[in-house]
N, C-alpha and C positions, 0 to 999 in steps of 0.2 A: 185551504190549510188554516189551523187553528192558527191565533196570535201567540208570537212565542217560540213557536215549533221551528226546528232551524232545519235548512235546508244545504246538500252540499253537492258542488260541481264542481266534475275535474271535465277540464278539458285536453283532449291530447293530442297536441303541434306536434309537427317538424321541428322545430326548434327550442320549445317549452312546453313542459305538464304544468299547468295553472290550474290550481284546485280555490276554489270561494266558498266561505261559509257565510249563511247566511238567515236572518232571522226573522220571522213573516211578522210585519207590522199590523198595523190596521186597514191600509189600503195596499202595501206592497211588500215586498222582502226586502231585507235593510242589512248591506253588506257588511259585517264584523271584522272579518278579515278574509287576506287573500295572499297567497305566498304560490311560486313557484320554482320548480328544478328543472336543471338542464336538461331536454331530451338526446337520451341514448335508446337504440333498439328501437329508435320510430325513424320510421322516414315516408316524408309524403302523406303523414296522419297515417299508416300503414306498420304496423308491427313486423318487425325483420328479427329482432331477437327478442323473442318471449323474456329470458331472464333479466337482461339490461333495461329493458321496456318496464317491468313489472318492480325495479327498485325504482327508477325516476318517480314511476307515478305515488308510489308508497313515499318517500321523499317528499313529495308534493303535499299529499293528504296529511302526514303527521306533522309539518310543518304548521297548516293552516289549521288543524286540530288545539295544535301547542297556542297558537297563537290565541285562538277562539276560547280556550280553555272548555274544549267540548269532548265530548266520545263519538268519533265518527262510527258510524255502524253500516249507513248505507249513503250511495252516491245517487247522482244523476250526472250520466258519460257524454260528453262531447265528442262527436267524430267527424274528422274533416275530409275523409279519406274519397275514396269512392263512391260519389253519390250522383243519383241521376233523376231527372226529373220526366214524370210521361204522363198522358192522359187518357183519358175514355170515356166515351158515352154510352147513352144506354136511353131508349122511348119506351113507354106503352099508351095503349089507347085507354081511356077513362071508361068509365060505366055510363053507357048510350042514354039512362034514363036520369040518371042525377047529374051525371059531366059535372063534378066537383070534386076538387082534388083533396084527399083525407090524408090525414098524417100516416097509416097502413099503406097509399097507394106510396110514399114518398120512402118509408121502408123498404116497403118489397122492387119500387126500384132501385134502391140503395143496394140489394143484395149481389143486381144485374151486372152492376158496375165494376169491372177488376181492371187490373193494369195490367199490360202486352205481356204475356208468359214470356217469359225470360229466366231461362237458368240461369241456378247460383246468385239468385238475389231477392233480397227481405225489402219488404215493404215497415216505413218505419212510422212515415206521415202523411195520411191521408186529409185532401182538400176538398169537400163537396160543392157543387154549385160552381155557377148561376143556374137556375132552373128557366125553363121556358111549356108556358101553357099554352097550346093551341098556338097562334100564332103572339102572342106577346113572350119579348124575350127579356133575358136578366132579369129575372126573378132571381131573389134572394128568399121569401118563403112564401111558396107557393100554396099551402093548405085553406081551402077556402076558397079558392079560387075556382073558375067556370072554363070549360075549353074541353076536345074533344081527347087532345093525347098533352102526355108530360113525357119531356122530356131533360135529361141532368147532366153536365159532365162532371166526375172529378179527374183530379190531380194528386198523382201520388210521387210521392219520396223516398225512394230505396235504396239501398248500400248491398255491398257485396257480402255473400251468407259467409265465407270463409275468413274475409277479413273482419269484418262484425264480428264472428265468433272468436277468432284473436285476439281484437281489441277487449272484449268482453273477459275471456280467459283471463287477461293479463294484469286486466283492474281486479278484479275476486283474489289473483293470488295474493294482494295484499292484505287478505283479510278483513274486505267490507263488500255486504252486497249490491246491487244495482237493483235503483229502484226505479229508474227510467232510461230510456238513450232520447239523444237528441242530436240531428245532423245540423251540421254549421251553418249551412244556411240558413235553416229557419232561428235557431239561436242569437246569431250576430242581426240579425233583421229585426227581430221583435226585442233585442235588446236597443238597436239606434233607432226605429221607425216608429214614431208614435203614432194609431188607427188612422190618421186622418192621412198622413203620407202613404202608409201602404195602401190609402184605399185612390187617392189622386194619384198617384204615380210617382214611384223610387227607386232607385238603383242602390245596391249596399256591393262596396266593394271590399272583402276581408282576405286581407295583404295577411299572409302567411310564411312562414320560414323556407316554405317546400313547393308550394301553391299558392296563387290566389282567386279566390271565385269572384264572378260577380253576378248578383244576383236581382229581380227585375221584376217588382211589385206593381200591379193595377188593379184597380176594384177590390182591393183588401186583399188578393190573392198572388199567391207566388207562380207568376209566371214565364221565366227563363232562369235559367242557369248557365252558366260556362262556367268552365272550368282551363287555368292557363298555369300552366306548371310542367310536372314530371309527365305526363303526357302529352304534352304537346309540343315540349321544349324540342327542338332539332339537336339533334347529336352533334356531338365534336370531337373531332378525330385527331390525332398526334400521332407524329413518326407513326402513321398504318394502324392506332389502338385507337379503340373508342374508351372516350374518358365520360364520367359522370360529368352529369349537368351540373353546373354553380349549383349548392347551395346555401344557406340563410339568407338575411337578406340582399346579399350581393346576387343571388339568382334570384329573387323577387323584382329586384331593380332591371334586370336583364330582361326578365317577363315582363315588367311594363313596356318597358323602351321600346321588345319586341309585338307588343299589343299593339299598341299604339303608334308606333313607327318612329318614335324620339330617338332624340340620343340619351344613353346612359345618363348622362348627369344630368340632362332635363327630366330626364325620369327622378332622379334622386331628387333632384329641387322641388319635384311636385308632392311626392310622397311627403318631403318634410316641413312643404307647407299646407295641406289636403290632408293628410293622414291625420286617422283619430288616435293621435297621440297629447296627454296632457302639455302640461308646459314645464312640468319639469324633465319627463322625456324628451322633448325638443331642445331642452338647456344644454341636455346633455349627450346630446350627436354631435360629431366631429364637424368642422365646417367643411364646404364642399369646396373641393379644388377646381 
């Protein structure tokens, strides 16, 4: 991205549409402003009402527009919703008389490579590598390299085609286009983890209003996810009904307690001293009973 050129991302919680504009420096993008509105018509990063959904998020944007003194035209969409992590490999044998591996053999195995067919879902971010040549493994670039076969795995990232196209629908009806998506995972990861952590080993845990993942970096690459939320929450019954699970952060707190096997309020004391919250958000949480 040129210097100058400003960039903008909504992201859309369970509990808040947070939209940031932001303006590409010399080495990085340099945040101007950032404003957010209440979520209504999301729940779970999942769109339940199109029309409620699509004013929050508009709310959001002209907020952080007004603020930036900019003309939003198009976003980059955050979604926290349904996302799943899977892998696959994929070998061929090299050429008997060179056995040297060329940037074409690293393509056309690149082509080999897809994620578990699975209906009803979009692949959003794909992760190639480590490569292994003949018998030497974790390769990171193999081209040049001597051995009889190559072989690759990646790692892909996908969300649900219905729900993406929801979320998608609902950010456009405000009148800007989408000029990328980005699932949460990898967003909140490459926003806290600087190369050197993802690539020795990290854990990013993004405490959400509805959910929270945590997610589990080695060798500069993403690999584990879970997810502990509205899926996995156990149901709770009254007089014979089933009631919704907690939520804002009072069902986040539940989710840890129940991750982890705490009690509630040791869960709440970790969260507000562990959670990447500034310090004026920490001033300004209730003390714990």
């Amino acid at each position: 991205d040129d210097p100058g050129e400003l960039i903008v991302a909504v992201d859309v919680g369970s509990a808040r549409v947070a939209c940031a504009v932001a303006e590409m420096g010399i080495d990085q993008p340099v945040i101007i402003a950032a404003e957010s509105a209440a979520s209504f018509g999301i729940r779970a990063g999942e769109i339940v009402d199109m029309k409620r959904a699509s004013e929050a998020i508009s709310i959001a944007i002209e907020a952080a527009a007004d603020r930036a003194d900019a003309d939003v035209k198009t976003v980059v969409v955050g979604l926290s919703g349904d996302v799943k992590l899977c892998c696959s490999k994929a070998q061929m044998d090299l050429d008997r008389e060179h056995r040297t591996v060329s940037a074409a053999d690293v393509a056309r195995l690149r082509k080999c490579v897809s994620p578990d067919p699975a209906s009803g879902r979009r692949v959003v971010h794909r992760f190639d590598g480590p490569y292994s040549v003949g018998d030497l493994q974790g390769v990171e670039r193999p081209e040049g390299l001597f051995g009889e076969r190559l072989e690759m795995q990646a790692a892909f990232l996908s969300a649900s085609s219905d729900r993406l196209d929801s979320l998608l629908k609902a950010v456009r009806a405000t009148g800007v286009d989408i000029e990328a998506v980005s699932l949460e995972p990898i967003s909140s990861s490459l926003g806290s983890l600087s190369v050197d952590e993802r690539a020795l080993g990290a854990a990013v845990l993004d405490l959400g209003g509805g959910t929270f993942r945590g997610a589990l970096w080695e060798g500069g690459r993403l690999r584990q996810i879970e997810l502990i939320g509205k899926e996995t929450a156990p149901a709770m019954t009254q007089s014979g009904r089933s009631i919704a699970p907690l939520g804002g952060m009072e069902g986040v707190v539940m989710a840890v307690a129940r991750r982890f096997r705490i009690a509630p309020a040791t869960a709440e004391r970790l969260m507000r001293t562990h959670a990447a919250l500034g310090e004026d958000q920490i001033a300004a949480l209730p003390p714990v009973s």
